[in-house]
C-alpha positions as CSV (number, residue, x, y, z in Angstrom):
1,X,-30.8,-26.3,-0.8
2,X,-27.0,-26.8,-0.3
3,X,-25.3,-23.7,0.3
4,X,-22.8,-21.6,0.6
5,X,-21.9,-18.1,3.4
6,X,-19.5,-15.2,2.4
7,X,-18.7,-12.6,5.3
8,X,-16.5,-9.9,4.8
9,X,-15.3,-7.1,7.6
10,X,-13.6,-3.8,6.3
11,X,-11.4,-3.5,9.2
12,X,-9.5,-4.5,12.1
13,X,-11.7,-3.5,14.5
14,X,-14.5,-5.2,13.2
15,X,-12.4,-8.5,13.1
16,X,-11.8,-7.8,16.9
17,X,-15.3,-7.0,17.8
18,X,-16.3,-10.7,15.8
19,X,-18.8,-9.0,13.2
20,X,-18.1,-12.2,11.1
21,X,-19.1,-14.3,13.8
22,X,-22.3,-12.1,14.1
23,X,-23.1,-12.6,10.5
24,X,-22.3,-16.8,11.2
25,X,-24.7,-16.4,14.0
26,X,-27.7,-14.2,12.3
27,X,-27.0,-16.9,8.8
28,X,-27.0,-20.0,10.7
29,X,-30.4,-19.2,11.9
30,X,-31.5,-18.0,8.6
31,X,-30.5,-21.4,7.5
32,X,-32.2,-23.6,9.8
33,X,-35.5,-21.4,9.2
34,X,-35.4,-22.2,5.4
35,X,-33.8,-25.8,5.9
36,X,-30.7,-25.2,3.8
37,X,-27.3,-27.0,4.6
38,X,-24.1,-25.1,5.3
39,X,-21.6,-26.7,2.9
40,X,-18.4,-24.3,2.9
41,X,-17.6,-20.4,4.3
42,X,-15.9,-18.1,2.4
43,X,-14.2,-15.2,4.9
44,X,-12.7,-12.0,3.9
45,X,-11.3,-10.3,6.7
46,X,-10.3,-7.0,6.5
47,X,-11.1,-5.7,3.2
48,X,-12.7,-3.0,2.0
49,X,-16.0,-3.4,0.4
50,X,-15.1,-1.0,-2.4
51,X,-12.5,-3.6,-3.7
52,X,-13.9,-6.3,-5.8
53,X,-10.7,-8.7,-5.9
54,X,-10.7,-9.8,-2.8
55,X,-9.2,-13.6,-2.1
56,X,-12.4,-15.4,-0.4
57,X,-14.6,-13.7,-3.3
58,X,-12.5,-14.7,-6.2
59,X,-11.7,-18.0,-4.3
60,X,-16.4,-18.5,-4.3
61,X,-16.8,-17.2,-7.9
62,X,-14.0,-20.0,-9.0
63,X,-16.0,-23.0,-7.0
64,X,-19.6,-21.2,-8.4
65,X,-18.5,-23.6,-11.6
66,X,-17.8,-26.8,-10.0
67,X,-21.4,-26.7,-8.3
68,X,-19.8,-27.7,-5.0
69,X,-23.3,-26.0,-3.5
70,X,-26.7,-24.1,-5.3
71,X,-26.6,-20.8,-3.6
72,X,-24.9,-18.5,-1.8
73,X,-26.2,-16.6,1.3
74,X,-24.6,-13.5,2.4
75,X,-25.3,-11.0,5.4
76,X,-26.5,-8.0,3.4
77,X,-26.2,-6.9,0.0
78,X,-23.1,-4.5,1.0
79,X,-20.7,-7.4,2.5
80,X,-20.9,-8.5,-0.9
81,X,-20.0,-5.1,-2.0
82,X,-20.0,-1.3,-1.3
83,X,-20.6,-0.4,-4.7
84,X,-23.7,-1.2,-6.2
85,X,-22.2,-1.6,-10.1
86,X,-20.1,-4.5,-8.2
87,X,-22.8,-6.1,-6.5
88,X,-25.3,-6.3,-10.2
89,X,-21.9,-8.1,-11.6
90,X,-21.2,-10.6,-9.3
91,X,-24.8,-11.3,-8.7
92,X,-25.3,-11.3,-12.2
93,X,-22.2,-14.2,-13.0
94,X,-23.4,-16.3,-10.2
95,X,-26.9,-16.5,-11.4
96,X,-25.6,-16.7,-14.9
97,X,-24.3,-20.1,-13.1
98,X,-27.4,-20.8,-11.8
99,X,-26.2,-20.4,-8.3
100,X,-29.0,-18.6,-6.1
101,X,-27.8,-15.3,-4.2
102,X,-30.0,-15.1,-0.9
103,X,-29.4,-12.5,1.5
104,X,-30.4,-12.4,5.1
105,X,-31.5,-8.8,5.6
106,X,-33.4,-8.8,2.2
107,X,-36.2,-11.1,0.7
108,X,-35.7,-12.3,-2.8
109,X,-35.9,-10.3,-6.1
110,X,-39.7,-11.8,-7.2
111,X,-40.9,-8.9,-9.8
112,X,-39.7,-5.4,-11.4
113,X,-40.5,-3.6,-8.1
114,X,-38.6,-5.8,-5.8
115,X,-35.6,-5.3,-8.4
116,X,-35.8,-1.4,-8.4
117,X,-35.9,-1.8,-4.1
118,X,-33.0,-3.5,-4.2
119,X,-31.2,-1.2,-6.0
120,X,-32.5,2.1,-4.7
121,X,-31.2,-0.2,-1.1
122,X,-27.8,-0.6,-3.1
123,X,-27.4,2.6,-4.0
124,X,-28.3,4.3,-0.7
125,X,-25.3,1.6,0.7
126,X,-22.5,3.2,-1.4
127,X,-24.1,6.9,-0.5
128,X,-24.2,6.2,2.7
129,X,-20.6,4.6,2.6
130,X,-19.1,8.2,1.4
131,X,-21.2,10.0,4.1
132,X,-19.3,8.1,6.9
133,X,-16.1,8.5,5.4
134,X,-16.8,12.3,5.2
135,X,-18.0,12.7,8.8
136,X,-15.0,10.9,10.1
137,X,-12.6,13.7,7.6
138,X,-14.5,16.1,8.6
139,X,-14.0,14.9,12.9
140,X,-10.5,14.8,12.5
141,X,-10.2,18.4,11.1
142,X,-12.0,19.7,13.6
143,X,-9.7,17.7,16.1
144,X,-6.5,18.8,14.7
145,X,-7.4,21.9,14.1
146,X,-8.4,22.3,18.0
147,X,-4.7,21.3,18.4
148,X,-5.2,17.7,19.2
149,X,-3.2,15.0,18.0
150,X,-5.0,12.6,15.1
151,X,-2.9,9.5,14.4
152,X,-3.0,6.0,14.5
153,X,0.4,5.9,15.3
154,X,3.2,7.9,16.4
155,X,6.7,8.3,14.6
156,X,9.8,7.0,16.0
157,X,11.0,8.2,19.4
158,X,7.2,9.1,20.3
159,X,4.6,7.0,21.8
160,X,0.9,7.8,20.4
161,X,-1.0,8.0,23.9
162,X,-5.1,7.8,22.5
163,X,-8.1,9.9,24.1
164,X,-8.6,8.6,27.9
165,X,-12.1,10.5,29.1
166,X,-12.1,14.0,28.1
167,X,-8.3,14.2,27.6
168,X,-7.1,13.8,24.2
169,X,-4.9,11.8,22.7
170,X,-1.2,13.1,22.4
171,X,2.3,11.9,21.5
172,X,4.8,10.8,24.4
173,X,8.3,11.0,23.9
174,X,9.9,7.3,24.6
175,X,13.6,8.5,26.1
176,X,15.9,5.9,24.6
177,X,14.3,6.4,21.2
178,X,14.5,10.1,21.6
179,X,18.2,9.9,22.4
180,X,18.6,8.0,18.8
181,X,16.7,10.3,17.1
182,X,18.7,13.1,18.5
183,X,22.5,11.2,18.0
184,X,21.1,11.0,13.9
185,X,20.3,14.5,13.5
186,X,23.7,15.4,15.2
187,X,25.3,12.6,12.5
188,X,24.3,14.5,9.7
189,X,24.4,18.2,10.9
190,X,27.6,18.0,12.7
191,X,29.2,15.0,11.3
192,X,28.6,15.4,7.8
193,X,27.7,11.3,8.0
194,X,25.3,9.9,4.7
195,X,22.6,7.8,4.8
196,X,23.9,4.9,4.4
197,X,26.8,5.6,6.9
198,X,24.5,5.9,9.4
199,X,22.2,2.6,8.5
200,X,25.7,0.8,9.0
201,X,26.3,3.1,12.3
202,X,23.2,1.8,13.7
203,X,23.7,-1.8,12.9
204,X,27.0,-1.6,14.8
205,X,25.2,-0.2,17.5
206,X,22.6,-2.6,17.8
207,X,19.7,0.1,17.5
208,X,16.7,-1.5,15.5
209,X,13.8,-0.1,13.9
210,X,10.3,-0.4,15.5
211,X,9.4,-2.3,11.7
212,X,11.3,-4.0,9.8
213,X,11.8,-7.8,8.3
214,X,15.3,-7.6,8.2
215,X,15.9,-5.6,12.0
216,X,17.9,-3.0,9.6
217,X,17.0,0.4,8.7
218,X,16.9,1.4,5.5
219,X,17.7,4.8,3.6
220,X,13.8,6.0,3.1
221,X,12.8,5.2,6.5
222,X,16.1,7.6,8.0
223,X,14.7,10.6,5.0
224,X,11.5,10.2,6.1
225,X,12.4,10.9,9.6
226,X,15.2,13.2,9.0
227,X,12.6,15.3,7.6
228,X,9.9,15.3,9.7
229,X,9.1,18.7,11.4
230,X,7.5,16.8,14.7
231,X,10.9,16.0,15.9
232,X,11.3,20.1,16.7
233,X,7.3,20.1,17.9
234,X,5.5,20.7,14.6
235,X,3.3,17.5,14.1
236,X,1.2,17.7,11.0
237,X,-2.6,16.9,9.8
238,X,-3.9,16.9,6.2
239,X,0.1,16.7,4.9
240,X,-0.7,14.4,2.4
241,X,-3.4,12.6,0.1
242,X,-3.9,8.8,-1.0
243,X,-3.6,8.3,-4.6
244,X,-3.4,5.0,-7.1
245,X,-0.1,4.6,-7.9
246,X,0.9,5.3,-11.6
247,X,3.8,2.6,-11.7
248,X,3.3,0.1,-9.1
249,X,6.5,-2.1,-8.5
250,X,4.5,-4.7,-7.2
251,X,1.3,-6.2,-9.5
252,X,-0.1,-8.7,-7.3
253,X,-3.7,-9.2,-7.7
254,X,-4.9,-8.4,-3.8
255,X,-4.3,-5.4,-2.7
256,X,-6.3,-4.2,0.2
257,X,-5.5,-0.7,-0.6
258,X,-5.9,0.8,-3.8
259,X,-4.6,4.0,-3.4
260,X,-1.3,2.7,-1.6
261,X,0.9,5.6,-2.7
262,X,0.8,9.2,-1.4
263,X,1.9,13.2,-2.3
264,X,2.2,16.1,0.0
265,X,-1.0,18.7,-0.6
266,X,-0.3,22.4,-1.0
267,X,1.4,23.6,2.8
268,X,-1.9,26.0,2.9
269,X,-3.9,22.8,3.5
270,X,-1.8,21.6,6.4
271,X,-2.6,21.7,10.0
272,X,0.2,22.3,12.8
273,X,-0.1,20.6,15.7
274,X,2.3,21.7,19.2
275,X,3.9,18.4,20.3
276,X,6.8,18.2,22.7
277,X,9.9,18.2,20.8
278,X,12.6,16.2,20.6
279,X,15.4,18.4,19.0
280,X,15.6,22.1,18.5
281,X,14.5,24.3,15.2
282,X,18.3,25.1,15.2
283,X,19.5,21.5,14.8
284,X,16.6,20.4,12.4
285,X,17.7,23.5,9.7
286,X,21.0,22.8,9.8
287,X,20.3,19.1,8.8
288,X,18.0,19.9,6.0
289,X,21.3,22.2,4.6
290,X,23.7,18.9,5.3
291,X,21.1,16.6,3.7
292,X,20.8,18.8,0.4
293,X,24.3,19.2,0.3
294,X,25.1,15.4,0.5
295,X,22.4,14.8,-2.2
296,X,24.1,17.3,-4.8
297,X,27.1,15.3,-4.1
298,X,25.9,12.1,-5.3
299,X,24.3,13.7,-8.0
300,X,27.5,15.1,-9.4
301,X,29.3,11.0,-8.6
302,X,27.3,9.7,-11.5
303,X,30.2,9.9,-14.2
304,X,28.8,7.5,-17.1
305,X,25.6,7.2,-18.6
306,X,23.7,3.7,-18.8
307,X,21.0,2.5,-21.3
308,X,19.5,0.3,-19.4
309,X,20.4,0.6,-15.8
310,X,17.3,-0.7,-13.6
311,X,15.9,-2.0,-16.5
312,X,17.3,-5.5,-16.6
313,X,17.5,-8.2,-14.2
314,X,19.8,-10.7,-12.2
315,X,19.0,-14.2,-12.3
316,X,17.8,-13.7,-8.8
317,X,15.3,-11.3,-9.8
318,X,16.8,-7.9,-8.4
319,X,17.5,-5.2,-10.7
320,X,20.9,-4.8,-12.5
321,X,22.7,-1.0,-11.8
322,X,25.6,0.8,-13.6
323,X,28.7,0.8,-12.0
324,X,32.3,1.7,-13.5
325,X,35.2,0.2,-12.4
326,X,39.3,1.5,-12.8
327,X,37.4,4.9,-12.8
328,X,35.1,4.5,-15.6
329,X,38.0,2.2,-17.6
330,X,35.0,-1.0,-17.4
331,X,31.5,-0.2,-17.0
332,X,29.5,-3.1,-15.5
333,X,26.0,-3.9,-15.0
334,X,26.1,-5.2,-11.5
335,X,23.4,-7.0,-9.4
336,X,21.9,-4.4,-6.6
337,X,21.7,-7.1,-4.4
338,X,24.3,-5.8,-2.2
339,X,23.0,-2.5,-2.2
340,X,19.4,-3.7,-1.1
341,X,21.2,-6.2,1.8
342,X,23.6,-3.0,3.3
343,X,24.1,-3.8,5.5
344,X,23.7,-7.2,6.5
345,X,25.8,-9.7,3.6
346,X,25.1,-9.8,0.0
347,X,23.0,-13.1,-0.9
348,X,23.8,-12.6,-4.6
349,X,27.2,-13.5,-5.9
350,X,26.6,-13.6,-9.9
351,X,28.9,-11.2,-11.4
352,X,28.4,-8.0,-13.9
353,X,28.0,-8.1,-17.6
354,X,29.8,-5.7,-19.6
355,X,28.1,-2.1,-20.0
356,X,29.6,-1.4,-23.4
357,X,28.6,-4.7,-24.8
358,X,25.2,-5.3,-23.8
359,X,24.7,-1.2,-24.5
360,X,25.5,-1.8,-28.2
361,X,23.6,-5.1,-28.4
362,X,20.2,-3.1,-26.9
363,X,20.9,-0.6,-29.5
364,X,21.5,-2.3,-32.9
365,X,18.1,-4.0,-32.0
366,X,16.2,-0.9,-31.3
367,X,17.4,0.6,-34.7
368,X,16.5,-2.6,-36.2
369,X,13.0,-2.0,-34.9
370,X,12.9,1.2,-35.5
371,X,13.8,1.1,-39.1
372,X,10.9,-1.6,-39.4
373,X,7.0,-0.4,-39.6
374,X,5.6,-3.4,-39.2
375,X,7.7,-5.0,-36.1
376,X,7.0,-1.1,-34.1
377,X,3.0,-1.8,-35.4
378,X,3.5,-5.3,-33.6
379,X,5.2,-4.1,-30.5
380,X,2.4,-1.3,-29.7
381,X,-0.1,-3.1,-30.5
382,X,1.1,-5.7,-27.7
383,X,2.2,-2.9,-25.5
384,X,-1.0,-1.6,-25.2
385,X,-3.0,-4.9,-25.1
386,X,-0.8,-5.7,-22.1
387,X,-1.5,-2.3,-20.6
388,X,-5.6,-2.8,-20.8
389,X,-5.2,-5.7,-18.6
390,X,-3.0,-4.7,-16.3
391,X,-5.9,-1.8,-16.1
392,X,-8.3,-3.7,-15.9
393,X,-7.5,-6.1,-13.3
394,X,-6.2,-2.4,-11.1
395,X,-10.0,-0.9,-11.7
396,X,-11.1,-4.7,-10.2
C-alpha cells in the first residue's frame, strides 16, 4: 500500500534529542515489514499535541482528498493527538476518505473489543498527559519554594546559570547590563524622564535589547522591567497564570500556544525568591511613585474625545489615533505609524482625515441603523455568525 508518515514533537528538546527521526527509524522498519512504500512525510515540530491545527496536520488532511497515497502511518496514537476526542475526529475524516490510519505501536481496530482498547489506550494518553504536567508544577513549587531559582530564562541584566551537580540553578548578574538597568531606574526616579524618552535615550546610546526585530526597545518591555521586584533581589514563582486570550490582535490560524496571554494570581500565591540585586528597595519605590505620577499626567493630556480612535485603519494597515492640532482648533485621525516606529523613522507618510467629519459621518449612519429593526436584526445576526467561527477555529 502507498503511504503516508506524520511525526510530531511537543518541544524543543525533543527536536534536539531527534525523537522525529526515532519515529522515521521505528516507521521505516514497520514499512518494509508490511511492504508499504513511503510516498510523502508530514512533520510537525514543536507542537503541542493538545492543539489540533497544527500546519503538517492540516497540510495531510488537505492531500487525504487528492489520494496522493491510501494510508497514513503514524508513531502512536498520541503524536496524532493528546486528546482522545481529537484523535476519533481526524481518524474518523480520514477513513471517511478511505484513507487507512495504521499505527506502529498498535495493531489495527478488527472488532468492538479492539475498538474499546484503543480508546481506554487513548484515554489513559490524555490522563497520563495532565499527570506529567502536574508533577513537573508540582517539582517547581517545591524548588522555589526551597529558595531555588525556576526559570527558563533570566530578565535583563541577569544571566540564568541552570543546576550543575547538586548546585542549583541561580541568576548571575551580567555587569554592563546591570549598569543599564541601574542608569533607567535613576532616569525615571531622579530624572523625571518617560518612557518614551528613555527608548530614544537608549537608541542614542547604542544600548540594544537582548530581543527585538527592530534592535529598539519598546515602552512594555521598559514597564515590564521597571516593575520587576528581582532587580532589588525579590525574584518571583507562581506570579502569574496562562490564560486564552479574550481579544487576540492577531487571528492567525497556528498558534502553538493557546493560552498566549497571562494575569498576575492573588500575591498570597507567589513565591519569593533571594537573588542578588541589582538596585536598592530605596531606588525601586521611588520609581514606582515617578512612574504613577507620569502615568496621571498623560491621563489628564487627553483633551478631546474620539469616536473611533483605534478603530479605523491607514492604508498601510496600522491603526488610525486621535490627535488635535492648534490645541484642539483641528482634530485629526492620524496614522500611528510613527508612534509604533519611535524611534527609528516613520514608514508611513499618508496624512490625517478630519476628526469632526468622519465623527459625524460614523454617527448619522449608526442612528440610521439604529432607527432601523431589520438592518440591527441583519447586523447581529452576522456579528454573531462571524463570532462562532472565529470560536470555532480558536477551540481547533
Amino acid at each position: 500500500m502507498r503511504v503516508a508518515f506524520y511525526a510530531r514533537v511537543s518541544s524543543q528538546r525533543q527536536e534536539v534529542e531527534e525523537t522525529i527521526e526515532t519515529q522515521i527509524m521505528a516507521v521505516r522498519d514497520y514499512l518494509k515489514a508490511n511492504s508499504h512504500t513511503l510516498i510523502q512525510e508530514y512533520r510537525d515540530d514543536g507542537w503541542s499535541g493538545t492543539i489540533l491545527a497544527r500546519p503538517a496536520l492540516d497540510q495531510l488532511r488537505l492531500d487525504a482528498t487528492k489520494r496522493l497515497w491510501d494510508g497514513i502511518v503514524v508513531y502512536d496514537p498520541d503524536r496524532l493527538s493528546r486528546k482522545f476526542a481529537h484523535q476519533e475526529l481526524v481518524i474518523d475524516e480520514l477513513q471517511t476518505k478511505n484513507i487507512e490510519v495504521l499505527f506502529v505501536t498498535t495493531p489495527p481496530v478488527k472488532n468492538e473489543g479492539d475498538k474499546l482498547l484503543y480508546g481506554v489506550k487513548g484515554l489513559f494518553a490524555e490522563y497520563e498527559r495532565s499527570r506529567i504536567a502536574e508533577r513537573f508544577r508540582l517539582g517547581k513549587l517545591r524548588k522555589a519554594r526551597e529558595g531555588h531559582v525556576v526559570a527558563s530564562h533570566a530578565p535583563y541584566g541577569y544571566a540564568y546559570i541552570p543546576k550543575q551537580g547538586e548546585k542549583h540553578g541561580y541568576f548571575e548578574v551580567i555587569h554592563e547590563e546591570a549598569e543599564v538597568v541601574k542608569n533607567i531606574f535613576h532616569w525615571i526616579a531622579d530624572d523625571g524622564m518617560t518612557i518614551r524618552q528613555i527608548v530614544k535615550k537608549l537608541q542614542d546610546l547604542g544600548v540594544k535589547p537582548r530581543k527585538s526585530t527592530r534592535g529598539v526597545w519598546n515602552n512594555s518591555t521598559l514597564v515590564t522591567l521597571l516593575r520587576s521586584e528581582t532587580y532589588y533581589g525579590m525574584a518571583h514563582f507562581n506570579k502569574t497564570v496562562g490564560i486564552v486570550p479574550e481579544n487576540p490582535k492577531n487571528l492567525e490560524k497556528y498558534r502553538r500556544t493557546i493560552k498566549s496571554s497571562r494575569k498576575n494570581k492573588d500575591k498570597a500565591d507567589w513565591v519569593f525568591i533571594p537573588c542578588t540585586p541589582i538596585i536598592d528597595k530605596t531606588l525601586f519605590d521611588k520609581t514606582q511613585k515617578q512612574l504613577q505620577i507620569n502615568y496621571d499626567r498623560c491621563k489628564r493630556n487627553r483633551q478631546h474625545d474620539y469616536l473611533i480612535a483605534n478603530l479605523i485603519r491607514c492604508t498601510c494597515g496600522c491603526t488610525r489615533t486621535g490627535e488635535g492640532a492648534m490645541r484642539g482648533k483641528h482634530l485629526y485621525y492620524r496614522c500611528s505609524d510613527p508612534v509604533i516606529q519611535y524611534p527609528l523613522p516613520r514608514k508611513c507618510f499618508i496624512g490625517g482625515i478630519n476628526a469632526r467629519i468622519t465623527d459625524d459621518l460614523v454617527w448619522s449612519n449608526v442612528k440610521k441603523l439604529m432607527s432601523n429593526p431589520k438592518l440591527v436584526r441583519a447586523q447581529v445576526n452576522r456579528h454573531f455568525s462571524q463570532k462562532s467561527i472565529i470560536e470555532d477555529h480558536s477551540n481547533e
